[in-house]
N, C-alpha and C positions, 0 to 999 in steps of 0.2 A: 484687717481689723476683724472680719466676720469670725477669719478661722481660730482666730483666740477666744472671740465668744463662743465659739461651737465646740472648742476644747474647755474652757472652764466649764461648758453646762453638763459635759460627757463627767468631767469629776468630782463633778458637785453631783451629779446621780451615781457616780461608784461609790462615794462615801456614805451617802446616804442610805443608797444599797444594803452598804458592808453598816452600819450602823444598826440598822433596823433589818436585818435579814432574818434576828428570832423574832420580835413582834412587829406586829403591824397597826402602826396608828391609827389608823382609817375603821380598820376592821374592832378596833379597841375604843370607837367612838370617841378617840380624844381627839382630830381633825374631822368637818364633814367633808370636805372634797382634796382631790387627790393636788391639789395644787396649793394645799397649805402645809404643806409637811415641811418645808425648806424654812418660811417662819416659824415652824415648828420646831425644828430643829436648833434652831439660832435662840430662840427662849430659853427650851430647856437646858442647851450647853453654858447658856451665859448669864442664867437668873442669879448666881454668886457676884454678877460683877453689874452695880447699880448703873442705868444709861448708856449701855454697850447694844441692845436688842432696839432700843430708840435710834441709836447712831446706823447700826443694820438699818432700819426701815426707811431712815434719811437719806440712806446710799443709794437705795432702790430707788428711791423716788427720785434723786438727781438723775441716776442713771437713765430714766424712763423719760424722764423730762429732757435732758438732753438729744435723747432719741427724736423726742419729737420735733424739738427745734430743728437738727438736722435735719429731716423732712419737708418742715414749712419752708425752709429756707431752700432747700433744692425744689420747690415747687414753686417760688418766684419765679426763676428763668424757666420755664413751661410759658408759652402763647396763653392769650385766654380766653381763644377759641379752642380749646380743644372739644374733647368729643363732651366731655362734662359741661362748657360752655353753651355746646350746643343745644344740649336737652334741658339744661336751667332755665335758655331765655325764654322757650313759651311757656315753662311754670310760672315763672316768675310774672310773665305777664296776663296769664290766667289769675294770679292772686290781686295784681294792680287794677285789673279788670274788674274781679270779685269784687273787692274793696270798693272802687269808685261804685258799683252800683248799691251797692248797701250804702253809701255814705246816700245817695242820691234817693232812695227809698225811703230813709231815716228823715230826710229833708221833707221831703213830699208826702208820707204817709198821716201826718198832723193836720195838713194842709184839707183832707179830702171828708 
């Protein structure tokens, strides 16, 4: 699966490439970082065709949201003690600590 995402991204940069090999967007101030050029790209080739650049940005976002899910979901079966668990539980129990003495300050400082 990776190796088909790591060949579309190589030709979706050759075309890109071959696209824009006489100007340069970036340098032409109509993108400011170099990582918007590819919605860049997909606007200006599709602005004749109404809801196709929305349908693009839908993809993406499935595409990235799927990603994630596949993630959370392989990190269910992970223990949870790992090494993350381990450094959590005295944060977390410095915060429940914190907490209980300001509740306990709040209580008492009227009081004095």
């Amino acid at each position: 699966m990776s190796i088909i995402l790591i060949v579309t991204a190589f030709f979706t940069g050759l075309v890109l490439l071959t696209v824009y090999k006489d100007c340069d967007p970036l340098a032409a101030g109509l993108i400011q970082k170099k990582d918007q050029i590819l919605p860049f790209y997909v606007v200006e080739r599709l602005r004749d065709f109404p809801g196709f650049a929305g349908l693009f940005v839908a993809c993406l976002f499935s595409g990235a949201l799927r990603q994630v899910e596949l993630f959370t979901e392989s990190q269910t079966s992970v223990p949870p003690m790992t090494v993350m668990g381990i450094v959590m539980i005295p944060i977390i129990l410095l915060i429940t600590i914190t907490t209980i003495l300001r509740v306990i300050m709040l209580i008492t400082t009227p009081m004095m």
